[in-house]
N, C-alpha and C positions, 0 to 999 in steps of 0.2 A: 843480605841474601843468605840462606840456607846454605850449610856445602852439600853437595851434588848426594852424599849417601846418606843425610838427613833429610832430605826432599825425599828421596826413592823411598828412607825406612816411613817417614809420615804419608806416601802413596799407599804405600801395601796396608798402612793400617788402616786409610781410608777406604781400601779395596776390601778388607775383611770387614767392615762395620758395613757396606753398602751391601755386602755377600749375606750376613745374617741377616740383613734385614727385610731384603729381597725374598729371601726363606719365610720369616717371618708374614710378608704382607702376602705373599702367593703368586709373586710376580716371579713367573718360573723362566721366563726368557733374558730378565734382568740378569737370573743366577745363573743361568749357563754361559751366558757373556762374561761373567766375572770369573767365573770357575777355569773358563779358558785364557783370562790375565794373569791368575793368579798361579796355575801350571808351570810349575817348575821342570818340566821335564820326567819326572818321577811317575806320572801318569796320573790322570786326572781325578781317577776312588782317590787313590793314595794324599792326594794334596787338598780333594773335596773334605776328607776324612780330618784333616790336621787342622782343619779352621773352627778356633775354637773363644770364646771370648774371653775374660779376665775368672769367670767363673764354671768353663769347661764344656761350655753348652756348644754345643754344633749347628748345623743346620737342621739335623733332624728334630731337633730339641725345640729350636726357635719354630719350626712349622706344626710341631705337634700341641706346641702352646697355644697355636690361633687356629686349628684344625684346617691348613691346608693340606691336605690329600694329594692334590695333583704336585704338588713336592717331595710327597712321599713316594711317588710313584719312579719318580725323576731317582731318586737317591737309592731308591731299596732294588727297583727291577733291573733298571738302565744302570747305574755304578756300584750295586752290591753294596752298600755301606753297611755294616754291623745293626740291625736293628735294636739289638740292646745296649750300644751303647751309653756308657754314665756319663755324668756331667760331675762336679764336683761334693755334687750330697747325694751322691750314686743313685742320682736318680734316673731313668730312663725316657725315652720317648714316649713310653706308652705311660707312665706314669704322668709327665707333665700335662699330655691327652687326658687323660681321666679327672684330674685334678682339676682343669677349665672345664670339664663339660662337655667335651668332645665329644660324642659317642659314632658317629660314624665313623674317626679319624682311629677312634681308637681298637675300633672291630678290624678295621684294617692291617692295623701293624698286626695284633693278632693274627689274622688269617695268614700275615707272610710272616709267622716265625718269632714274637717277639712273647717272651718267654714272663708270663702273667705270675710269677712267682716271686721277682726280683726285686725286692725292696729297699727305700733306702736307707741312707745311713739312720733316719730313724726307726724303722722297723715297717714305714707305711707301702702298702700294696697300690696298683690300681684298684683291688675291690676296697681298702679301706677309705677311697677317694669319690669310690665311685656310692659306696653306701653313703659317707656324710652327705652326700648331694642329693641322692634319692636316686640316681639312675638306674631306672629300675631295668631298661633294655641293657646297657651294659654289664650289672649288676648279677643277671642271669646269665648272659654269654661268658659272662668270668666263670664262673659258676661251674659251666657245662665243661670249664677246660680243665673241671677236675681240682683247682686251687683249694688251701686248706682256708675252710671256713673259719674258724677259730685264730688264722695268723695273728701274732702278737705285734703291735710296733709301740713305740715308746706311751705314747693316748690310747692305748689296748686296743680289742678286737675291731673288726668291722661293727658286728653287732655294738659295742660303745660308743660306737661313730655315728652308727641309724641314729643311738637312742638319744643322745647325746644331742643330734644336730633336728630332733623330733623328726623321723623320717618314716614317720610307720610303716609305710607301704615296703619300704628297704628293710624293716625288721622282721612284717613278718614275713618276709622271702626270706631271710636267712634262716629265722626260727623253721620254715618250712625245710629251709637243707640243713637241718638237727645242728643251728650255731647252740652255743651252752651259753642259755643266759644267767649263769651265775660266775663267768668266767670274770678274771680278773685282771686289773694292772698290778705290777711292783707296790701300787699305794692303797691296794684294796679297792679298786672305783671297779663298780661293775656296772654291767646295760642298765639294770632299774636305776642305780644310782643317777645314772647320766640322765636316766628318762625323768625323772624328778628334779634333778636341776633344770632340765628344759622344759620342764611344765609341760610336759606332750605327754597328755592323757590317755593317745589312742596307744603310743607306745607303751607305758606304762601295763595298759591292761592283756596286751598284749603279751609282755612280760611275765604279767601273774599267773598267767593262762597258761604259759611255758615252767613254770615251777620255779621261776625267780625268787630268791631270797627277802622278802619286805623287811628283814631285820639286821641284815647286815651293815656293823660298824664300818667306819674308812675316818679317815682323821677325826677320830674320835665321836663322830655323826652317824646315827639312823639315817636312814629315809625317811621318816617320819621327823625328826629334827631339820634337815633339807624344806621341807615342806610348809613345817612351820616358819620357817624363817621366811619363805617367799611368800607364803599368806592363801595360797591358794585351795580353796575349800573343796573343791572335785578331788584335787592328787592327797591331799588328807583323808576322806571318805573313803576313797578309792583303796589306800595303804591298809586302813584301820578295820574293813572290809576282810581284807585279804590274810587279816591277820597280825598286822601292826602292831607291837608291845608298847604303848604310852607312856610307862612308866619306867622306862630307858632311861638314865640319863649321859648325859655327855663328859666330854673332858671334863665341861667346867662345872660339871654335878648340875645340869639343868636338865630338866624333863622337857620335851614337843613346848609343850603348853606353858611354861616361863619364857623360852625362844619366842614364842611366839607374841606374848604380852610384851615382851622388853621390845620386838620389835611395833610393838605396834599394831598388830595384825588382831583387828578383835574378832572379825570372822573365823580363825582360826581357834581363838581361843571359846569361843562358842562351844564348836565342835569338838573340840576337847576336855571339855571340862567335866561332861557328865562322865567319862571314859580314863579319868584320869583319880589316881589315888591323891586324897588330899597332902599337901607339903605343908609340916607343921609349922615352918615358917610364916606360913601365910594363913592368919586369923579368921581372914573374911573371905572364907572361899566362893568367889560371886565373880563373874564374869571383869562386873567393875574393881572387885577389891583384888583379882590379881592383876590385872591390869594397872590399878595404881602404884601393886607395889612392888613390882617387875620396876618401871617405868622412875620409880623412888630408889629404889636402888641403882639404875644405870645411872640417875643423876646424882647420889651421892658416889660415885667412883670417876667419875666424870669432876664435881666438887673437890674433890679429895686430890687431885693432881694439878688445878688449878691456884695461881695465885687469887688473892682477897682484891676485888675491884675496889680502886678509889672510890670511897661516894659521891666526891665531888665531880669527877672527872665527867665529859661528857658523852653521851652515846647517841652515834648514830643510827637509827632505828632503820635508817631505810638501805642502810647497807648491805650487802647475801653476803659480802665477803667476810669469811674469819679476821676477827682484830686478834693480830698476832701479838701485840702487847700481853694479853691477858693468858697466852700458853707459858705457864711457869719452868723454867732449868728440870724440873723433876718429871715434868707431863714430857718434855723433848726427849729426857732420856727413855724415859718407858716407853714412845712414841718408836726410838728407835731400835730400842730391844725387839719388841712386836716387829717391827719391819724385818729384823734380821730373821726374825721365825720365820716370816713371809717370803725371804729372799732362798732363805732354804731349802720351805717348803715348796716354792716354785723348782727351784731348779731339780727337785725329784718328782715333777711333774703332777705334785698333791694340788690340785689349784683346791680343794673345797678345804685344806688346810691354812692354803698362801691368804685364801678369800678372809678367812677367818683373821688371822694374822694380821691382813694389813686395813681390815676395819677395828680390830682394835688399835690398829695406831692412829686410824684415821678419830677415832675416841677421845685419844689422847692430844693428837697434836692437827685438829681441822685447816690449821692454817701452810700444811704442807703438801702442795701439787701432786708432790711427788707419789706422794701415797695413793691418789687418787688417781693416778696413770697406770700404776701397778695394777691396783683393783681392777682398772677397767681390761688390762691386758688379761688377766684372770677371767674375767668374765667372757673377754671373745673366745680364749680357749676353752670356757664350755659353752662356746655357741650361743652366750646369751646377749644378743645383740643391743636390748633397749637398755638392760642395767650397764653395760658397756658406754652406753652412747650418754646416760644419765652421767655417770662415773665425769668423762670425757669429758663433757659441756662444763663440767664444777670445778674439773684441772683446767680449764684453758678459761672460768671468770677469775680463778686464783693467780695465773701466770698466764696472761694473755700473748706474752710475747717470745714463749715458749716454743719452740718449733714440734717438739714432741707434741706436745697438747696438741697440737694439728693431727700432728698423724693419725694420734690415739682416738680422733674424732672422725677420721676420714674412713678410719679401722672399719671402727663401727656402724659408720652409715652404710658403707659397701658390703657387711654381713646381712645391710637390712634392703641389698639391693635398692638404695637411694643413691643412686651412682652419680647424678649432675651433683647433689650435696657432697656425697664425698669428696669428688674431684676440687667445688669450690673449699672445703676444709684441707685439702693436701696444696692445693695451690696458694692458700694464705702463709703453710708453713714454708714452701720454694720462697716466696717474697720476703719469708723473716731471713732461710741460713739456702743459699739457690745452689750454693755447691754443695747442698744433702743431695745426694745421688736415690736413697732411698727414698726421699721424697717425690722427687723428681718422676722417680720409676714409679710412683704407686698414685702418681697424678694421672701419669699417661696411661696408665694401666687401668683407672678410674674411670678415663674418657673415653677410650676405647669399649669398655663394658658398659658405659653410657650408651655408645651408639650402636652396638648390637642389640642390648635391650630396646631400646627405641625401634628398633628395626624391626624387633620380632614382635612387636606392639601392633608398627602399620599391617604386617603382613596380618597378623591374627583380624585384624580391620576386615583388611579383604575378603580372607575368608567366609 
């Protein structure tokens, strides 16, 4: 049996876990009965005020994350609690509000005081939360309260969030309250860039319209090099249109249109070819002849890091998985040099550098998960959900019993609002490692988004 003040300290923590959560669901009768256990004498703001969980969140925090309202009423009218209070990544109530989607919960806090400027520890506002999303009714109420349209946070402006997360309708409201779309991050990523990595055409033109830059460098890439690499023939046309230089090239001395053939993309390289000054490299300048010999050179460097296969040896054709036998001592090193540019270049927040980086290791060394979890994290950071979920699916037939690959797939499906999917990918990774907490949480947090999507489905029925 427990001694008597290790019973009491595991009551009080059972009292504080039933207190947030009670916030959390909206059950506002549960949390005044707790609030009145848990009163220490000190008065009941002062003690409602001190419950907080391992990562600094309060109640106001847990209610603003599922937009319960009638708790914010309870907390803000009735015991005055600080409406800005931070939580541990100084983030606010109105910020966690904005971040789900809130927008009634989050005009609320507003209207009682809660201060639209306060960002957190990364630099993000509610309006840079509330543009990724598209909320365009919040989006404008931020707006009217005066906030600076340009705020910087570490993923850059709002405007790079619209463009970024393709939100047109959020772009051009902001382009309307004079946001600068040539504005930048630390790594050089500006709105068209972002609008280019997300293939979002309407932002894009939208962009051009605003006197956006179609030429500007960032890890060593055009937007028109961006473009080539995703193959898509409108945000090509659209760039080259506007002004686009073809004859750019990149870090690795390649022009749009070798990008484009090395990957494969012959619609692209179509469209660039008439528009593109010949590379005396390449003999047969014909759609097909650079095409093969893009494609002849990624496989002689690819060749070139590999060992010599046995002849004899036997192969299974019907295999997807990489035979790691066949990645040579010198393809792992180069494999992990690349990664370490990758790891760099993430953590300065360059993903269209990190991207680049950890497919050349993915080049070098196909038979490592790991590369393949990265790239896809890269990828949700620019919103790009389906090469994320592509990415994903290849780490987790590489190392199926990885708990990561779970997540990295759960990531992604939840960006594509496939939330029963997600949930079942987060919940295969609980059953590999169940004391991941992070799993755990972005299972339940999968289900729950499950069932409000579902919900907002029947109602749209009814209507």
């Amino acid at each position: 049996m427990a001694p008597p003040d290790a019973s009491a300290a595991l009551a009080e923590r059972q009292n504080v876990h039933n207190f947030l959560n009670a916030a959390r669901t909206g059950n506002l009768d549960l949390l005044k009965r707790i609030a009145a256990q848990l009163d220490d004498g000190k008065g009941l703001a002062t003690t409602v005020e001190a419950v907080k969980d391992a990562n600094k969140r309060g109640a106001l925090h847990f209610a603003a994350r599922e937009g319960q309202t009638d708790v914010f009423k309870y907390l803000l009218e009735d015991l005055k609690l600080d409406v800005d209070t931070k939580d541990e990544d100084g983030e606010t109530p109105l910020i966690h509000a904005a971040r789900q989607g809130h927008t009634a919960s989050a005009k609320y806090l507003l209207e009682h005081g809660a201060n639209p400027c306060i960002a957190s520890e990364l630099g993000a506002t509610a309006l840079h939360h509330s543009s990724g999303l598209g909320d365009i009714e919040l989006l404008t109420f931020l707006l009217s309260k005066g906030i600076d349209v340009d705020s910087q946070s570490d993923a850059g402006t709002p405007l790079i969030w619209a463009a970024g997360h393709g939100q047109q309708e959020a772009v051009k409201v902001l382009l309307e309250h004079h946001a600068n779309p040539n504005a930048e991050t630390d790594d050089g990523i500006t709105p068209l860039l972002s609008a280019v990595a997300a293939s979002s055409l309407p932002s894009l033109e939208l962009l051009i319209q605003a006197g956006a830059n179609v030429n500007i460098v960032a890890g060593g890439a055009t937007p028109l090099h961006i473009a080539a690499d995703n193959g898509s023939p409108d945000i090509i046309n659209c760039l080259l249109k506007a002004g686009a230089d073809p004859n750019v090239v990149d870090e690795d001395d390649l022009k749009p249109i070798q990008v484009a053939a090395a990957r494969g993309n012959r619609g692209a390289v179509e469209i660039l070819l008439p528009v593109t000054s010949q590379i005396q490299s390449t003999q047969n300048w014909t759609v097909d002849g650079i095409m093969e010999y893009m494609q002849a050179e990624t496989h002689k460097q690819l060749e070139a890091t590999r060992t010599t296969k046995d002849a004899n040896a036997p192969t299974d054709t019907t295999s997807t998985k990489p035979n790691i036998s066949e990645v040579s001592p010198e393809a792992k090193k180069k494999a992990a040099e690349a990664k370490s540019r990758g790891d760099d270049a993430f953590k300065r927040k360059d993903y269209f550098a990190a991207l680049d980086a950890y497919t050349q290791a993915i080049d070098f060394d196909p038979s490592d998960g790991t590369l393949l979890s990265n790239r896809s994290l890269c990828w949700i950071r620019l919103g790009q959900a389906e090469h994320a979920l592509a990415d994903a699916k290849a780490c987790r037939a590489l190392r199926p019993d990885w708990p990561k690959s779970c997540y990295r797939e759960g990531a992604a499906l939840r960006l594509l609002e496939r939330f029963d999917e997600a949930a079942n990918s987060f919940y295969e990774g609980v059953k590999l490692d169940p004391e991941n907490k992070e799993l755990v949480k972005a299972f339940r947090e999968a289900v729950e988004a499950g069932k409000k999507f579902h919900q907002a489905d029947k109602k749209e029925e009814k209507n």
